[in-house]
C-alpha positions as CSV (number, residue, x, y, z in Angstrom):
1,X,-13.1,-19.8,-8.9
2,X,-11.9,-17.6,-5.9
3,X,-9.4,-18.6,-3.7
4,X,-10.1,-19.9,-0.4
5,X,-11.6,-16.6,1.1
6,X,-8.7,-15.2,3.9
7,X,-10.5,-15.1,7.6
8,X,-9.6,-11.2,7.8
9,X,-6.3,-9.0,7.5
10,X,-4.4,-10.5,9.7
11,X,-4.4,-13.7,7.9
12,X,-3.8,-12.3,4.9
13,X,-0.5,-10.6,6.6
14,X,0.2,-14.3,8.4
15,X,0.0,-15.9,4.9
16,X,2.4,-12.8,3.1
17,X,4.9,-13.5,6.1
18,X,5.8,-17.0,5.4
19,X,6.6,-15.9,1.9
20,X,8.6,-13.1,3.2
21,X,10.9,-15.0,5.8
22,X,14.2,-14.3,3.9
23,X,13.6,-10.4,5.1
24,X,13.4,-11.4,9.1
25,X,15.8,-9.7,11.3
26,X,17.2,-8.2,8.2
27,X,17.8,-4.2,6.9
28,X,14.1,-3.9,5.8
29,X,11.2,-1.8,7.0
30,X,7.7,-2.2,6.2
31,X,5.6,0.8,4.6
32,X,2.2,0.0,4.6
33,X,-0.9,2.0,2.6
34,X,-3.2,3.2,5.0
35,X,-5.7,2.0,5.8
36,X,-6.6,-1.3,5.2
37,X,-2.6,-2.1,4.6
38,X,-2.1,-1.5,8.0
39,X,-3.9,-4.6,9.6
40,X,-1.7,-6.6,7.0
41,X,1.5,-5.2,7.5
42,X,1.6,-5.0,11.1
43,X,1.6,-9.1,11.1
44,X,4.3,-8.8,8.9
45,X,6.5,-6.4,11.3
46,X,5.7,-8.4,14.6
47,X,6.6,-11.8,12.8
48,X,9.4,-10.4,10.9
49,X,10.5,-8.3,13.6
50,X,10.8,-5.4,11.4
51,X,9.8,-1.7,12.1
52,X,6.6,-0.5,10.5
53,X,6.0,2.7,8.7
54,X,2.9,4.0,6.8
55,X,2.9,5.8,3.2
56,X,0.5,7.7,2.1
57,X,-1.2,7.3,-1.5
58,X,-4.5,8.8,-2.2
59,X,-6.6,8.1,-5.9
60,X,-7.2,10.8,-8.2
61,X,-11.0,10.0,-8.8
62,X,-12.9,10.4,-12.2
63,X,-14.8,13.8,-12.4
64,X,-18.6,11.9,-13.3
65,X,-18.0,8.2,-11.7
66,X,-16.2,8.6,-8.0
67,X,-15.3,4.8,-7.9
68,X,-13.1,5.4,-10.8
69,X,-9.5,6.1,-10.5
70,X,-7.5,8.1,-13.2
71,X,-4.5,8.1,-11.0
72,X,-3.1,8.5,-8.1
73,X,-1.3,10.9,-5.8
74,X,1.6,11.0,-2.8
75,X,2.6,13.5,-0.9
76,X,5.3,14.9,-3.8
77,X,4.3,12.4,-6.8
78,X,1.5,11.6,-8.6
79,X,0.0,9.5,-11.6
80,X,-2.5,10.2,-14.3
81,X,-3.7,7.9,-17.0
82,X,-4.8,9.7,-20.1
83,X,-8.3,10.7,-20.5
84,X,-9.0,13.2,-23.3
85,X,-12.9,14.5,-22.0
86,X,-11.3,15.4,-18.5
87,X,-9.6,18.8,-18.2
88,X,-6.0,19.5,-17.1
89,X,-7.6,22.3,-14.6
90,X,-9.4,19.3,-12.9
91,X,-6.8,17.1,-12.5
92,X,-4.4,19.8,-11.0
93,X,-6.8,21.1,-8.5
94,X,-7.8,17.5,-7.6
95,X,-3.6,16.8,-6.9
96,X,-4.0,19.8,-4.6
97,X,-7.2,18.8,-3.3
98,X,-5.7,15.5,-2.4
99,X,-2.1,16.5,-0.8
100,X,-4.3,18.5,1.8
101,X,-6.1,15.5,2.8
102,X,-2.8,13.1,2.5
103,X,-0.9,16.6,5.0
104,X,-3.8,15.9,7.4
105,X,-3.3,12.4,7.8
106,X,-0.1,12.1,8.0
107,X,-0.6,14.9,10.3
108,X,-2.9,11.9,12.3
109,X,-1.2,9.1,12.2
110,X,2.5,10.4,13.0
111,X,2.0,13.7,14.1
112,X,5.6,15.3,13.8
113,X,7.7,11.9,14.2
114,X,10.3,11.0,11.5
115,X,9.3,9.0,8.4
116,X,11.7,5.8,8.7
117,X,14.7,6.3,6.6
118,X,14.5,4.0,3.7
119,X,17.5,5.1,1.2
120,X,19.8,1.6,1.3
121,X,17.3,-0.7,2.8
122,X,14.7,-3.3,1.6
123,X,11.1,-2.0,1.5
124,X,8.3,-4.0,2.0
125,X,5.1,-2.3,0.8
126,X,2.5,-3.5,2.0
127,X,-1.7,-3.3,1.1
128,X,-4.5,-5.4,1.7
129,X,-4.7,-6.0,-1.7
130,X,-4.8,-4.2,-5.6
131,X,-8.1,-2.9,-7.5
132,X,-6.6,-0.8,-10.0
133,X,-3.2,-0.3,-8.5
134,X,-2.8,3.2,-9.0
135,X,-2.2,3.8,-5.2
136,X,0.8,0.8,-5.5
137,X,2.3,2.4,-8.7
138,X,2.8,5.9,-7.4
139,X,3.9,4.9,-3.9
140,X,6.6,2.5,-5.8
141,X,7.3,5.6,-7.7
142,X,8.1,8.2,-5.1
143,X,10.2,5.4,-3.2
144,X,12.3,4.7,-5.9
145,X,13.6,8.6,-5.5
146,X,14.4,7.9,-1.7
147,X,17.2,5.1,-3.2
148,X,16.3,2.1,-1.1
149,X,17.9,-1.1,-1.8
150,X,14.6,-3.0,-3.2
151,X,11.4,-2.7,-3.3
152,X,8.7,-5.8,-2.3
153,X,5.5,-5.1,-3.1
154,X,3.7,-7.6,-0.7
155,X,-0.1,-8.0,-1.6
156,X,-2.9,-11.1,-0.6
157,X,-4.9,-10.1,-4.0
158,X,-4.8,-8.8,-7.2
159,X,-6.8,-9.4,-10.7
160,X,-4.4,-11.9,-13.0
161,X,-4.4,-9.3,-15.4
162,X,-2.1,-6.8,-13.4
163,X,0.5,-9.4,-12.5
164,X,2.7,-8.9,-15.4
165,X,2.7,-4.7,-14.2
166,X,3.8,-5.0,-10.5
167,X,6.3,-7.9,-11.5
168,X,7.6,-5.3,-14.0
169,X,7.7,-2.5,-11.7
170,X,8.9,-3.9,-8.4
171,X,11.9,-5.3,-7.8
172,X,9.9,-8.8,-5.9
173,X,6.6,-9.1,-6.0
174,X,4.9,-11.0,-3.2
175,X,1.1,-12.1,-3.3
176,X,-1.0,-14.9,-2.3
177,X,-3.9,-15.0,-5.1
178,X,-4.4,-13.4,-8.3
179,X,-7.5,-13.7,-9.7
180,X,-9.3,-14.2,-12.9
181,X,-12.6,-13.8,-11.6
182,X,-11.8,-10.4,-9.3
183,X,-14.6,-8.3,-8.0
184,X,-13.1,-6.1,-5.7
185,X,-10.3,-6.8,-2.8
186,X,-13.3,-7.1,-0.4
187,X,-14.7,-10.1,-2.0
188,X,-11.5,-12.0,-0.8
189,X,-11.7,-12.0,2.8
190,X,-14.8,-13.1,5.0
191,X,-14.6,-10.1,7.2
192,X,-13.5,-6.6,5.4
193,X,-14.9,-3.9,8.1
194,X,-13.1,-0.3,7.3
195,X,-10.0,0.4,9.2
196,X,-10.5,3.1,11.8
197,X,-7.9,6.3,11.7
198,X,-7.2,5.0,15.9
199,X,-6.5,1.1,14.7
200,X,-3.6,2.7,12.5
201,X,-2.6,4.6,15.1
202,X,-2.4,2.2,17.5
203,X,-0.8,-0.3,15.4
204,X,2.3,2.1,14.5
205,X,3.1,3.1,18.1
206,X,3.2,-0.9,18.8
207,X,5.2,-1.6,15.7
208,X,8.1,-3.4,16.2
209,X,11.7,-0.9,16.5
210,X,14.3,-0.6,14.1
211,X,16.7,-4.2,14.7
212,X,20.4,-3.3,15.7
């Protein structure tokens, strides 16, 4: 049976907050996945009082089924899981494909600001929850390269069958629900309307700044 359904994002990032109180005041950041993420981690900054910075991830989607990851893509790291009927040549033009979009967002959403410096410090990544989790993997994959001092993966949902994976591969794994009857992250929260490219927006120039 689900899980009480969470009310919307920001309840989900309420909920992740309680279990994340250690981190208050302390030499964390939050680096949330747009776009959904966002919502979820900016409740997280304001009650933690911690600054608020996005990564971007992007999935690498199957050639004949769109819905389908096969991995997953940053701006300088990627993922592939093996399939033997899909072509390298694919699969490389689809990274490129990909970092475009991922250079024009990042374009969007910070323009030319800084990224956060995160070598040292706690990160808390943040998204509204994990389908397949290649988005999660290769963001926790280029971070660990930027040497920050741990990594939280912070998360409301997940299917049961993944927790073993990001308990593995982060450092602390923080989630509210996982799920042996999971249908999607949408079918977790009563109201799951897209994210608009301005919410993010406005939501990192309010983000909490970087604690003394």
């Amino acid at each position: 049976m689900y899980y009480d359904l969470f009310k919307d994002r920001e309840e989900a990032g309420l909920l992740l907050a309680e279990k994340l109180l250690e981190y208050e005041n302390s030499n964390s950041i939050i680096l949330a996945i747009p776009r959904g993420g966002v919502p979820v981690g900016h409740v997280i900054s304001q009650k933690l009082n911690l600054p608020m910075d996005i990564i971007l991830s992007k999935k690498i989607p199957h050639p004949y089924n769109k819905e389908l990851a096969i991995g997953a893509v940053t701006m300088d790291d990627e993922i592939v899981d093996y399939y033997p009927n899909i072509s390298k040549n694919y699969i490389n033009s689809e990274i490129l494909r990909i970092r475009e979009v991922l250079k024009k967002k990042q374009q969007l959403f910070v323009g030319n600001d800084k990224p956060l410096d995160v070598k040292g410090k706690n990160v808390i990544l943040v998204d509204d929850g994990i389908a397949t989790g290649n988005t999660v993997l290769v963001s926790i994959k280029s971070l660990r390269k930027l040497k920050p001092a741990k990594i939280i993966v912070a998360v409301p949902v997940l299917p049961y069958e993944d927790l073993k994976t990001f308990q593995q591969e982060a450092d602390e794994f923080v989630y509210i629900e996982a799920s042996n009857y999971f249908r999607g992250v949408g079918a977790f929260y009563e109201h799951f309307e897209q994210v608009d490219d301005d919410v993010v927006m406005e939501m990192l120039s309010a983000t909490t700044s970087i604690p003394d």
